[in-house]
Structure formats: C-alpha cells, structure tokens
Biopython code that builds the backbone (N, CA, C, O; Angstrom):
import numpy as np
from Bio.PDB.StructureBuilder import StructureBuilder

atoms = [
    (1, "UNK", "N", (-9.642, -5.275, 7.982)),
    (1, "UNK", "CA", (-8.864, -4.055, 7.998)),
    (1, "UNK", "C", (-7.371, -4.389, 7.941)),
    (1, "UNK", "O", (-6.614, -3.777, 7.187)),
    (2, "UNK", "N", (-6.990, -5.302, 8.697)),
    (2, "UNK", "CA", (-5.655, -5.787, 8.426)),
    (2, "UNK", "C", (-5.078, -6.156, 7.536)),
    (2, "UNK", "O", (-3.873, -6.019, 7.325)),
    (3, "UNK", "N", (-6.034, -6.789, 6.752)),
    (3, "UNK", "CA", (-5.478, -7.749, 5.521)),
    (3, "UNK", "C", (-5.579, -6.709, 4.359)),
    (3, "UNK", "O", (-4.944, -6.852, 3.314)),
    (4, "UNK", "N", (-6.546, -5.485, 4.639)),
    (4, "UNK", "CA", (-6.224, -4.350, 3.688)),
    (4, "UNK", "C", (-5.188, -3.632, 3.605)),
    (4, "UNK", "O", (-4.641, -3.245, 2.572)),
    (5, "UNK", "N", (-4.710, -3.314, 5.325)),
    (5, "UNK", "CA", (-3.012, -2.902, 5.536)),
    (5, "UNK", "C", (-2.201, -3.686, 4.718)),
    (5, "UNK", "O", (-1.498, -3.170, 3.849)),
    (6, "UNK", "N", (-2.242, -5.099, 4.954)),
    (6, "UNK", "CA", (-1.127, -6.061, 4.395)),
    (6, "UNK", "C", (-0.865, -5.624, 3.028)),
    (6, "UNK", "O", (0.303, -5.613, 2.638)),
    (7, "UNK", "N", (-2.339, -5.059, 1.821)),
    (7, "UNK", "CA", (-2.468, -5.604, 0.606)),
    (7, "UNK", "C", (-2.600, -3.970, 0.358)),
    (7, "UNK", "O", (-2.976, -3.582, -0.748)),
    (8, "UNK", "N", (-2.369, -3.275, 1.123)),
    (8, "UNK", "CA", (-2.383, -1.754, 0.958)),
    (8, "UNK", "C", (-3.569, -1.498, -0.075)),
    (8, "UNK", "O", (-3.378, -0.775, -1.053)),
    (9, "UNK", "N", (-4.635, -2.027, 0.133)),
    (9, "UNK", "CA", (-5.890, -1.877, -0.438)),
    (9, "UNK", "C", (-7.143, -0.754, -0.240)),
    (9, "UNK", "O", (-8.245, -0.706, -0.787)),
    (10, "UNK", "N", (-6.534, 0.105, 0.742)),
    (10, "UNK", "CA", (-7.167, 1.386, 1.550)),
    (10, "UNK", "C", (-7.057, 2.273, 0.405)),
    (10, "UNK", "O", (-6.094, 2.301, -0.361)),
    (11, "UNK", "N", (-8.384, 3.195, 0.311)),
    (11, "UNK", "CA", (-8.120, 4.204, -0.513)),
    (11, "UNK", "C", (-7.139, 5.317, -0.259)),
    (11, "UNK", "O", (-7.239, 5.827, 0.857)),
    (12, "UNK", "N", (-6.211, 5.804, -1.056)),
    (12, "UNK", "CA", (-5.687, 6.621, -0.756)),
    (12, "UNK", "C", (-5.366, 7.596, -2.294)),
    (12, "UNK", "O", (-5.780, 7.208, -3.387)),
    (13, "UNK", "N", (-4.681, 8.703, -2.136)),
    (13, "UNK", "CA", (-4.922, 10.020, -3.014)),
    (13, "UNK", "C", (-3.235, 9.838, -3.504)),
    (13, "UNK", "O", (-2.240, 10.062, -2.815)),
    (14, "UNK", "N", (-3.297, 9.401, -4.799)),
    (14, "UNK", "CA", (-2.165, 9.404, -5.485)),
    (14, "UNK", "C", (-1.749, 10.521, -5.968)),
    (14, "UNK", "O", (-0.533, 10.587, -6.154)),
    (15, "UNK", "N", (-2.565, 11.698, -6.312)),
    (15, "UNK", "CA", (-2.366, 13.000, -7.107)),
    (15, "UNK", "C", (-0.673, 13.156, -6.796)),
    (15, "UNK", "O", (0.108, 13.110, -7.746)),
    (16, "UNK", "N", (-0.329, 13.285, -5.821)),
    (16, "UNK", "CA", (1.062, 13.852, -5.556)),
    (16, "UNK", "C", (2.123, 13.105, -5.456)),
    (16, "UNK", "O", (3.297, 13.477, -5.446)),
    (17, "UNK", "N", (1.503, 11.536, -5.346)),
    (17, "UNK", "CA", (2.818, 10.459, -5.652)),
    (17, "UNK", "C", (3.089, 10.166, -7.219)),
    (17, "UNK", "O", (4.082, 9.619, -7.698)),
    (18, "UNK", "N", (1.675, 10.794, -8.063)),
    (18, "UNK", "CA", (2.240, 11.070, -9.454)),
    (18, "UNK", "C", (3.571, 11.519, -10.112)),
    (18, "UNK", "O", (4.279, 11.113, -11.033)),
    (19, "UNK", "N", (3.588, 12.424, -9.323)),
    (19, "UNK", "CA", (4.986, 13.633, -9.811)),
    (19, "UNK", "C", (6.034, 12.755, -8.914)),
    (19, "UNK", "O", (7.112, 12.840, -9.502)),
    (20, "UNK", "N", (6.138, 12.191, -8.095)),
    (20, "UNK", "CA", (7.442, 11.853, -7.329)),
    (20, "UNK", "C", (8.372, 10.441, -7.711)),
    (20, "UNK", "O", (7.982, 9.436, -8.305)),
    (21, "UNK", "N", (9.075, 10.593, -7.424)),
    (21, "UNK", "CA", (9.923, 9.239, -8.017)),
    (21, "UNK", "C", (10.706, 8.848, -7.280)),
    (21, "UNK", "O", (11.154, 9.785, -6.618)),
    (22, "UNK", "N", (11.340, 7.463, -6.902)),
    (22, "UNK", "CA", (11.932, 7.407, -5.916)),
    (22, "UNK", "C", (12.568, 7.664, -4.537)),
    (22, "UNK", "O", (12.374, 6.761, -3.723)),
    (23, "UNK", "N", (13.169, 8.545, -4.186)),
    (23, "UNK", "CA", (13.135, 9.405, -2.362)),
    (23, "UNK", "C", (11.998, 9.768, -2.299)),
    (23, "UNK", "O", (11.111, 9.138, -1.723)),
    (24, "UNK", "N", (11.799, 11.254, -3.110)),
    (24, "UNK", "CA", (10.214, 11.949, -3.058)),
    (24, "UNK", "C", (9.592, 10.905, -2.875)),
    (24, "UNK", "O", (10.089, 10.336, -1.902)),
    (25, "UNK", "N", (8.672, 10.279, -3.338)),
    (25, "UNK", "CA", (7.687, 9.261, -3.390)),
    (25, "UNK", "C", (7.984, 8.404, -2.487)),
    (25, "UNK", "O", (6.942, 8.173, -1.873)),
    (26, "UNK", "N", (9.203, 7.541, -1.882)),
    (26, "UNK", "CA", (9.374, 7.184, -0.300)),
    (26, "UNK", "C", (8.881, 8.087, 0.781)),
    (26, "UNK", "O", (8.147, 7.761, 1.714)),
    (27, "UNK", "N", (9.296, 9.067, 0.573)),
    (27, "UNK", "CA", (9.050, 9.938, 1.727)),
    (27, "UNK", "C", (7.941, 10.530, 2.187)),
    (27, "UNK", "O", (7.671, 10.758, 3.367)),
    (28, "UNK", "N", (7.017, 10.884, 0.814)),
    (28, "UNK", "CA", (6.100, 10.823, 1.179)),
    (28, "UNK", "C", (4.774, 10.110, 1.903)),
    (28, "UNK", "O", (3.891, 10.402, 2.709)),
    (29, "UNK", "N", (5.197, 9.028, 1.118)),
    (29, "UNK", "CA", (4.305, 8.106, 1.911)),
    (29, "UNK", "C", (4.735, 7.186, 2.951)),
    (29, "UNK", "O", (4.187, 6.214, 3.471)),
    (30, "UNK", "N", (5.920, 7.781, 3.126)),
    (30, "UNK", "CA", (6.360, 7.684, 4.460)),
    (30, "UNK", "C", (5.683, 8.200, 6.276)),
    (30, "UNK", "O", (5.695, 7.752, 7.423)),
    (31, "UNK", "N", (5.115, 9.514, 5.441)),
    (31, "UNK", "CA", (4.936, 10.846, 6.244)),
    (31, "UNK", "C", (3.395, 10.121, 6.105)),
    (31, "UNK", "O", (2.719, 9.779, 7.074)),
    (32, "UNK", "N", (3.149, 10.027, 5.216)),
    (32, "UNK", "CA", (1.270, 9.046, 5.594)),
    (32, "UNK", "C", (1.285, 7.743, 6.205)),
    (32, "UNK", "O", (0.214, 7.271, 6.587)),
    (33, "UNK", "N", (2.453, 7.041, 6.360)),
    (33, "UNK", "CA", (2.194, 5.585, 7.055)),
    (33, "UNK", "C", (2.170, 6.586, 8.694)),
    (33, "UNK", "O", (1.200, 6.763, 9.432)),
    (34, "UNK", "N", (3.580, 7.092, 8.863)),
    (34, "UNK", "CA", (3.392, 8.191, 10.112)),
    (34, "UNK", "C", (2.617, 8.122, 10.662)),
    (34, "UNK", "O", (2.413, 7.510, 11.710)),
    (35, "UNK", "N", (1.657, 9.113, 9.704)),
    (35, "UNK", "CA", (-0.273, 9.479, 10.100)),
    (35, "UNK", "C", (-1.362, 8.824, 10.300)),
    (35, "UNK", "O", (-2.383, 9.157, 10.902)),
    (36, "UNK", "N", (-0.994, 7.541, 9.572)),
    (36, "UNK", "CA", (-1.637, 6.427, 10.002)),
    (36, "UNK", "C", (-1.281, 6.127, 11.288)),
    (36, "UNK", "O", (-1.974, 6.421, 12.262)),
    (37, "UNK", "N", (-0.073, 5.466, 11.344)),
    (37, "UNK", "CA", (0.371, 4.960, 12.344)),
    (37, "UNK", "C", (-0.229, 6.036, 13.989)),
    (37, "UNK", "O", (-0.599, 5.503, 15.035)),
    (38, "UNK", "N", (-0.169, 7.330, 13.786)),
    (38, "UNK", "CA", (-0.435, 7.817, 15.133)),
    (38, "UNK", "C", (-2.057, 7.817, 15.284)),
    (38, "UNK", "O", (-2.531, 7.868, 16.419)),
    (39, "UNK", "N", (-2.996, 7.753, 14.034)),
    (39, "UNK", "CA", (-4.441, 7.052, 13.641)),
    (39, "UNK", "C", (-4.534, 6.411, 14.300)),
    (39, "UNK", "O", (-5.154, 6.800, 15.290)),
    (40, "UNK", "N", (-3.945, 4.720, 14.322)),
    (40, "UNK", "CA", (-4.183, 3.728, 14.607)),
    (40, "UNK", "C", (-3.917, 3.483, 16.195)),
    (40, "UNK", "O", (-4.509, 2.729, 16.967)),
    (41, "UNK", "N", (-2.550, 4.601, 16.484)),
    (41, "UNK", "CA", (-2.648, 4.218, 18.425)),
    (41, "UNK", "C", (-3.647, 4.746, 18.814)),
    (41, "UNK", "O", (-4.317, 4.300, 19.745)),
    (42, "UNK", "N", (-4.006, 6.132, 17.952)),
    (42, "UNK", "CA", (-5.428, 6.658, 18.700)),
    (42, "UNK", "C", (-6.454, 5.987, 19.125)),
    (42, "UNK", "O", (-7.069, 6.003, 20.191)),
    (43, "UNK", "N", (-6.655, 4.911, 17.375)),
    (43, "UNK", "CA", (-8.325, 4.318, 17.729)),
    (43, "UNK", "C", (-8.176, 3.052, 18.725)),
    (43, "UNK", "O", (-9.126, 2.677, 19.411)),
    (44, "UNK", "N", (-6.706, 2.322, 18.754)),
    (44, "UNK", "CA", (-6.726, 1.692, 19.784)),
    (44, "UNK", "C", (-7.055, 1.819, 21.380)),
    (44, "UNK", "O", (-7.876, 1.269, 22.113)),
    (45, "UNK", "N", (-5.885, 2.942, 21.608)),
    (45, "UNK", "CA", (-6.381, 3.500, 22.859)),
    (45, "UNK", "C", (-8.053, 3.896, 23.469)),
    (45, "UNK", "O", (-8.583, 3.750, 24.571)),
    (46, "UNK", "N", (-8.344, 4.235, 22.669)),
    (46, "UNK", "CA", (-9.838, 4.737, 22.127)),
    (46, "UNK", "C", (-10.578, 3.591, 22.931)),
    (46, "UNK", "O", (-11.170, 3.746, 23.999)),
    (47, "UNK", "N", (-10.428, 2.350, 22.181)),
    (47, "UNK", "CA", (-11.443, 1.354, 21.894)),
    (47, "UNK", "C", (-10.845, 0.176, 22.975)),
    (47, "UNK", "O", (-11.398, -0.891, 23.241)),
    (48, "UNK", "N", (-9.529, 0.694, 23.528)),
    (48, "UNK", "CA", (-9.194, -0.058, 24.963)),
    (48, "UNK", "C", (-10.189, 0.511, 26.316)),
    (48, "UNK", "O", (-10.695, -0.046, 27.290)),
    (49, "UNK", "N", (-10.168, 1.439, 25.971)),
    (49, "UNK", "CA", (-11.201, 2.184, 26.940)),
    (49, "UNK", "C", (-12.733, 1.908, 27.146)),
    (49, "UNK", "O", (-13.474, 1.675, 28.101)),
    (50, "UNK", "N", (-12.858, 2.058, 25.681)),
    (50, "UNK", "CA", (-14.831, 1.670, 25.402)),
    (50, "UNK", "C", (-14.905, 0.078, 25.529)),
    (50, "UNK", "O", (-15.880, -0.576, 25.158)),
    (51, "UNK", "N", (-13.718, -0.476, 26.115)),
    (51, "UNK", "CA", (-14.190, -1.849, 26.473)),
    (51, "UNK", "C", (-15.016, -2.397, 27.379)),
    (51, "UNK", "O", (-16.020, -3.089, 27.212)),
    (52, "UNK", "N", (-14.264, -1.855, 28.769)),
    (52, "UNK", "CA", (-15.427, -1.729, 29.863)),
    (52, "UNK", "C", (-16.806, -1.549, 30.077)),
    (52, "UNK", "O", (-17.424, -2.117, 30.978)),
    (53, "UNK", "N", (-17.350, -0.685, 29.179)),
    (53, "UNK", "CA", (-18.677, -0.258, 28.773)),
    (53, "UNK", "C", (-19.588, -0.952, 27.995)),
    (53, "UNK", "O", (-20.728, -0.581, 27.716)),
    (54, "UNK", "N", (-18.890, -2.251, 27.566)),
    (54, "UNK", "CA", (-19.282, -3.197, 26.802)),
    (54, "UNK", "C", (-20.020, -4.589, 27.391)),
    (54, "UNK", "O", (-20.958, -5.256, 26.953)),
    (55, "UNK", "N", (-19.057, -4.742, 28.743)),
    (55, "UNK", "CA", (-19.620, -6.284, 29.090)),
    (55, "UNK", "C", (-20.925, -5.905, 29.867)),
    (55, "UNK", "O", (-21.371, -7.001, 30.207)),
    (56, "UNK", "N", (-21.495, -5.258, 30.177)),
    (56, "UNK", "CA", (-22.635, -4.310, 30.705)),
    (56, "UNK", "C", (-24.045, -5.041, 29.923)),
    (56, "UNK", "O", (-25.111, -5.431, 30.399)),
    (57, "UNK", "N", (-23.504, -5.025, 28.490)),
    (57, "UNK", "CA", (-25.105, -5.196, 27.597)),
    (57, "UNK", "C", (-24.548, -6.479, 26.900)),
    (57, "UNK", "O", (-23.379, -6.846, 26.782)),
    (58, "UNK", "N", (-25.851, -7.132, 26.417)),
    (58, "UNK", "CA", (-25.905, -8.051, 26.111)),
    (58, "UNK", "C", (-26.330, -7.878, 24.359)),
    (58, "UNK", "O", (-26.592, -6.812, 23.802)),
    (59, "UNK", "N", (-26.310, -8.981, 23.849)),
    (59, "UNK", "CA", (-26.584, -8.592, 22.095)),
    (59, "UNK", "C", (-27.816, -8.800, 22.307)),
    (59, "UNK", "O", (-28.104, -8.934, 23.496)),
    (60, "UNK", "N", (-28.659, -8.877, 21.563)),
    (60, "UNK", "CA", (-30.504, -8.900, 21.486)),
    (60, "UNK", "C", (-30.389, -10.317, 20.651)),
    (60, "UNK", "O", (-31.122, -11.195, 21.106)),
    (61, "UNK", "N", (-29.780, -10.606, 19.774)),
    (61, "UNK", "CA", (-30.131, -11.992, 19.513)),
    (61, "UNK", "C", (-29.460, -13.289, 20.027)),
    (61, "UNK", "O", (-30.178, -14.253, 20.295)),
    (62, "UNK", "N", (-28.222, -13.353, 20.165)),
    (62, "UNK", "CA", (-27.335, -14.077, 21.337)),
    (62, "UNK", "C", (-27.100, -14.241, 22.159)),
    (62, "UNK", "O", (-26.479, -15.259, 22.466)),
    (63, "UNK", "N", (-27.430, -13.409, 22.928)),
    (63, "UNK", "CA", (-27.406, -12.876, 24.441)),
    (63, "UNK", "C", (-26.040, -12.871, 25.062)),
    (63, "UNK", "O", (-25.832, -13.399, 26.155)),
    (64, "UNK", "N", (-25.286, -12.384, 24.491)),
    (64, "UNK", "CA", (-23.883, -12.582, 24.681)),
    (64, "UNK", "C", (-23.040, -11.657, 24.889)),
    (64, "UNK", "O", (-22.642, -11.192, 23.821)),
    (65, "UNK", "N", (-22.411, -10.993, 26.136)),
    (65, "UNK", "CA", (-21.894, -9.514, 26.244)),
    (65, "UNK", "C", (-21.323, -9.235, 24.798)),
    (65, "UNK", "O", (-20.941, -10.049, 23.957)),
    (66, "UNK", "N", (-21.377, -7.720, 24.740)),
    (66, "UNK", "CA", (-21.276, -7.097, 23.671)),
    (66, "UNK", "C", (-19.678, -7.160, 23.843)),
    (66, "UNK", "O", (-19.087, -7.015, 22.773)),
    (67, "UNK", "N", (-19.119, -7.286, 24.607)),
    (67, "UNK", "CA", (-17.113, -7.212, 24.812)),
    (67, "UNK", "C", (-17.028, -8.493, 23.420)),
    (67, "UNK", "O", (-16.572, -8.091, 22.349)),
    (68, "UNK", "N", (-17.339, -9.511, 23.493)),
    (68, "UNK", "CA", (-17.047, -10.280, 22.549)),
    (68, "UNK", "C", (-16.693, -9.559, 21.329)),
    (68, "UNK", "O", (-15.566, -9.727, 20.865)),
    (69, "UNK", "N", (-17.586, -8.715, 20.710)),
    (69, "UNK", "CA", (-17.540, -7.921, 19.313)),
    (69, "UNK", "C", (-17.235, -6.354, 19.309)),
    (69, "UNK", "O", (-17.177, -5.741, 18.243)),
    (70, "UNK", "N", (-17.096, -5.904, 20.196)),
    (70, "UNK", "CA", (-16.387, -4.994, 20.379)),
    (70, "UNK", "C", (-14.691, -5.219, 20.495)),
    (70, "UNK", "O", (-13.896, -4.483, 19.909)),
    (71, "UNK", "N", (-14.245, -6.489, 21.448)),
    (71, "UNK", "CA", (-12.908, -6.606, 21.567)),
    (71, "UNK", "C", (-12.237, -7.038, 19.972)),
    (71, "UNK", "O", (-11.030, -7.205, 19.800)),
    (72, "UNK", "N", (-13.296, -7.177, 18.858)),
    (72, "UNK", "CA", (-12.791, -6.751, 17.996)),
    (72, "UNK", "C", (-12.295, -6.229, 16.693)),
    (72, "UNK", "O", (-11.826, -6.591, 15.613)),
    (73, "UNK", "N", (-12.765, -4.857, 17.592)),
    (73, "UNK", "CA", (-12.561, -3.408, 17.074)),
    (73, "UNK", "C", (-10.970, -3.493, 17.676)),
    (73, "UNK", "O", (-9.954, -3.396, 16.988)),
    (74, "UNK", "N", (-11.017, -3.653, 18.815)),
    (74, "UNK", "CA", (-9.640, -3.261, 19.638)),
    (74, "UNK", "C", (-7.887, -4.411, 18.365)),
    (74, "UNK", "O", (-6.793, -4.030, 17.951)),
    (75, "UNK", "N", (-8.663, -5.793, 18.273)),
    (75, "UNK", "CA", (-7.664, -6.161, 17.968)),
    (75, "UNK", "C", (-7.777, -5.892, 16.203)),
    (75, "UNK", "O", (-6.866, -5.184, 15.775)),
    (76, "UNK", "N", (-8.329, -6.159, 15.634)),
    (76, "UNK", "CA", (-8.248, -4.617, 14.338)),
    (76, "UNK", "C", (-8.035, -3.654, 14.494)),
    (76, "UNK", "O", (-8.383, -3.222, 13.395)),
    (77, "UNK", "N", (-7.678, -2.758, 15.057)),
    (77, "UNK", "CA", (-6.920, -1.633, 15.408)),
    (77, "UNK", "C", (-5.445, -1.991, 15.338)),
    (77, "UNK", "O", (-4.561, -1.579, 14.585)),
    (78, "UNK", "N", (-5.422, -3.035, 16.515)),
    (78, "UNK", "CA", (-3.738, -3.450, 16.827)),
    (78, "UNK", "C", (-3.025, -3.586, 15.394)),
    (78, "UNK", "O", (-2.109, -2.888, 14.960)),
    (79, "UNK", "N", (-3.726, -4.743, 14.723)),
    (79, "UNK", "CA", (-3.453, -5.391, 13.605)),
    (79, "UNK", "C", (-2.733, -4.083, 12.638)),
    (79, "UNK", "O", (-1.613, -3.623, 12.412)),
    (80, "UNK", "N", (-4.092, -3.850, 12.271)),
    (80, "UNK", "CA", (-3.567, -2.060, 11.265)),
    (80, "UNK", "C", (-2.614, -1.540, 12.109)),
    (80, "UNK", "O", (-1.600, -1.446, 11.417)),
    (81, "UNK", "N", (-2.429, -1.234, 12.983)),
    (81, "UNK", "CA", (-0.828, -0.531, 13.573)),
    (81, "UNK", "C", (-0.169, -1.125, 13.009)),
    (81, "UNK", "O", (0.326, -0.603, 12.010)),
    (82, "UNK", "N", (0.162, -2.438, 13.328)),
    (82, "UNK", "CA", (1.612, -3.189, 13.240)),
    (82, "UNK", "C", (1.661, -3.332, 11.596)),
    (82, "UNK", "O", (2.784, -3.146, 11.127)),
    (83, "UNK", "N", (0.805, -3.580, 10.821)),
    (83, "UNK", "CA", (1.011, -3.368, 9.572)),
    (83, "UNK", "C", (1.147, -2.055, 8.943)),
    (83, "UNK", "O", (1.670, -1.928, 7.837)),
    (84, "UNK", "N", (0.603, -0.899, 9.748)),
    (84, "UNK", "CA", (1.192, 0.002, 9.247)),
    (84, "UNK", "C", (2.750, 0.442, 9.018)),
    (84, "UNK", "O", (3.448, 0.615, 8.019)),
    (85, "UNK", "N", (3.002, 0.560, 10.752)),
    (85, "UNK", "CA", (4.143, 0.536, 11.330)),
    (85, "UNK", "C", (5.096, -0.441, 9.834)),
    (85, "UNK", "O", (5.949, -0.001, 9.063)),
    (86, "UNK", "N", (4.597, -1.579, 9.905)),
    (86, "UNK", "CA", (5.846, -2.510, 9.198)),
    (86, "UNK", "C", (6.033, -1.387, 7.479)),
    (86, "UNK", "O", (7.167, -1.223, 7.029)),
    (87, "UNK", "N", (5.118, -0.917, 6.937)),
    (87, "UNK", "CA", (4.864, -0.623, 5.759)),
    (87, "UNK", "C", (5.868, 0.657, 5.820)),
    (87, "UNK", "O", (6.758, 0.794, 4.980)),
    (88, "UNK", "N", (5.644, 1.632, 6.934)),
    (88, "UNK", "CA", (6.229, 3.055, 7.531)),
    (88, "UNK", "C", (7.973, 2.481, 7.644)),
    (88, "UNK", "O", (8.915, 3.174, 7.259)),
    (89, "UNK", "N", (8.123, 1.089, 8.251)),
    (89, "UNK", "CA", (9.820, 0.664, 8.500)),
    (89, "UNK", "C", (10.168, 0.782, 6.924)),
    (89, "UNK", "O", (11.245, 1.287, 6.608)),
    (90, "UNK", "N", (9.048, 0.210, 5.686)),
    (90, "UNK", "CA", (9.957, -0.350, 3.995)),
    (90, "UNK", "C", (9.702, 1.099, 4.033)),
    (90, "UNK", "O", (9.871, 1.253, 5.242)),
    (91, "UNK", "N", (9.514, 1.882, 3.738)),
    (91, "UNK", "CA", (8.994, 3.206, 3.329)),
    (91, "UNK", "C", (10.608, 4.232, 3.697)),
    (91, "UNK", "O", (11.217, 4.928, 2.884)),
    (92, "UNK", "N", (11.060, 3.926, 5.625)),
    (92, "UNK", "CA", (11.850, 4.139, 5.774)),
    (92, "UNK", "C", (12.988, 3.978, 5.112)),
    (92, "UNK", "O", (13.572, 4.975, 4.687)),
    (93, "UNK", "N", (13.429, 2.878, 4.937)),
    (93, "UNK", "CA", (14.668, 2.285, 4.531)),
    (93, "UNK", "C", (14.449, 2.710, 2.667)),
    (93, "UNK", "O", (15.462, 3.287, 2.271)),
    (94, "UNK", "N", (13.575, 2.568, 1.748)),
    (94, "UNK", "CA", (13.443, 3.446, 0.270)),
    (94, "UNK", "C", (14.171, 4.406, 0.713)),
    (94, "UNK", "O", (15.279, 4.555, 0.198)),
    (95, "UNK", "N", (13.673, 5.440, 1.941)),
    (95, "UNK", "CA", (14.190, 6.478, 1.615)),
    (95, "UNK", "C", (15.716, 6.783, 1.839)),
    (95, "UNK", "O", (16.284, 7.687, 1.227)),
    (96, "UNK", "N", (16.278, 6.054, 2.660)),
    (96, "UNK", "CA", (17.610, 5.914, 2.925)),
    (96, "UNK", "C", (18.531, 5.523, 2.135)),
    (96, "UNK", "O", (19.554, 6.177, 1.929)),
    (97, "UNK", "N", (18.165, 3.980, 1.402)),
    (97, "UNK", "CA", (18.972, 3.725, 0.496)),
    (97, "UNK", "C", (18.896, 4.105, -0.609)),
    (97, "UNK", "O", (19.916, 4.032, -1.294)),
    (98, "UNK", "N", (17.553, 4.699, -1.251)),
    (98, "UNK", "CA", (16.907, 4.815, -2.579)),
    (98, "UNK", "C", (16.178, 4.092, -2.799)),
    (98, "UNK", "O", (15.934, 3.241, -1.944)),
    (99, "UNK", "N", (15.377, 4.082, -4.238)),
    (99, "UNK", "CA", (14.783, 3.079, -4.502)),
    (99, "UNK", "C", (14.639, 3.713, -6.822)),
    (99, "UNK", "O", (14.400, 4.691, -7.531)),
    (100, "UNK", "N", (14.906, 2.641, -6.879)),
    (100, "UNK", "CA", (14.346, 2.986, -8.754)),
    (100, "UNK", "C", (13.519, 2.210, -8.775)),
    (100, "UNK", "O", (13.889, 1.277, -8.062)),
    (101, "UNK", "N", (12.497, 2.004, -9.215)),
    (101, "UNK", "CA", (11.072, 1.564, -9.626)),
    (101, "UNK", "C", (11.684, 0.684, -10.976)),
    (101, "UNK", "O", (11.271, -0.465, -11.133)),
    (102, "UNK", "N", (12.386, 1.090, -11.658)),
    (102, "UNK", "CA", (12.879, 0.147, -13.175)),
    (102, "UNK", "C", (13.433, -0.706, -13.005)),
    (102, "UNK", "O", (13.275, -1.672, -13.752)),
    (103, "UNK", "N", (14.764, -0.771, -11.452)),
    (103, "UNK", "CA", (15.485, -2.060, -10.973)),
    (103, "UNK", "C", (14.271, -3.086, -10.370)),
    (103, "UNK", "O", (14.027, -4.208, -10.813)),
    (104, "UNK", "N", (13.763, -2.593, -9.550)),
    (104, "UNK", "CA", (12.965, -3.327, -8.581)),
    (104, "UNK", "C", (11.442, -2.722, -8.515)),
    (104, "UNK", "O", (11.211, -1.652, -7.952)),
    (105, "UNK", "N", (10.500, -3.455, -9.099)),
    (105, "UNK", "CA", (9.038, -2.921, -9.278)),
    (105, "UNK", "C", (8.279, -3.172, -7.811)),
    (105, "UNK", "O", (7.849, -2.182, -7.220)),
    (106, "UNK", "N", (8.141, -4.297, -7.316)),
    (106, "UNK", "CA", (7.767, -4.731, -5.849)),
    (106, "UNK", "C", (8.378, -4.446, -4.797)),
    (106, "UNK", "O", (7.983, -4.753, -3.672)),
    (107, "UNK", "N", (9.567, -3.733, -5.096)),
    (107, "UNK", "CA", (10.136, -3.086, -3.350)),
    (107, "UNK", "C", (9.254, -2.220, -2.988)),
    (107, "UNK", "O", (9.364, -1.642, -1.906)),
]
sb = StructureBuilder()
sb.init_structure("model")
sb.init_model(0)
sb.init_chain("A")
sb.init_seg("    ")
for serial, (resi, resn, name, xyz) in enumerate(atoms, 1):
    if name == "N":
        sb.init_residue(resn, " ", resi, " ")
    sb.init_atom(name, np.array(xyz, "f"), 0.0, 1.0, " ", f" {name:<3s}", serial, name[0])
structure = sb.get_structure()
C-alpha cells in the first residue's frame, strides 16, 4: 500500500483533472490527498485499537498471536499517511507557486 502511495498507483477518477491545468488541477488533487490523508488517520486509529483484540488468538497454522499480522495493517496505514501527507505538501506548494506541465512534466 505504501509503495502504491509512493508510485501513486491507486486507482483514482481523472474525469475532472481532464479539464484542469495547472492551479485547478493542483488543487484539486490537493483536496483528494486531504481526503485521503483524513482516510488514512481514520484507518490507523481504527486498527490501533483492534490491536488488543488480536494477541488473544492464535493463527491455525503457526500458532502465532494474530498481533504479528494484524500490527501490519496498523503500520500500512502509517506508511500511506505519511506518503500521502508528503504528496498533499507537492500538491500544496503547485498550487502556490504554479505549476506548467510544458516547463516541468515530473513536478
């Protein structure tokens, strides 16, 4: 999940970053790293919680509390935050300074 954040490999719905161009098109997907980003404290928090409930059972073929593979869900969660978050900071700054797509293709 992280390395999909990194490589922004998640499906997502271009229809409306079609029409936009530089600010527009920062900003928008600005406003979706956002949504991610408050996503991702959710499922963390979430899955900080359902930890406890974990060292309880054991796996059926390892015999090995289930916290092992559950804890991580928790740190894939973290991961996708902070890569969101970092993606939501470039997203920020496009929209501040600008951005042309013809100067710079990989910003």
């Amino acid at each position: 999940m992280s390395l999909a954040e990194k490589q922004r490999a998640h499906f997502k719905v271009t229809v409306f970053t079609m029409f936009l161009k530089g600010r527009g098109e920062a900003a928008l997907e600005f406003i979706a790293d956002l949504i991610s980003v408050v996503v991702f404290i959710f499922l963390f928090y979430w899955s900080l919680r359902f930890l406890p409930f974990t060292h309880v059972t054991l796996s059926p073929a390892l015999r090995i509390p289930l916290t092992c593979i559950s804890s991580s869900l928790t740190l894939c969660f973290f991961l996708a935050f902070i890569r969101r978050l970092y993606h939501a900071v470039g997203n920020a700054k496009k929209m501040v300074k600008g951005f042309n797509p013809d100067i710079n293709p990989k910003a």
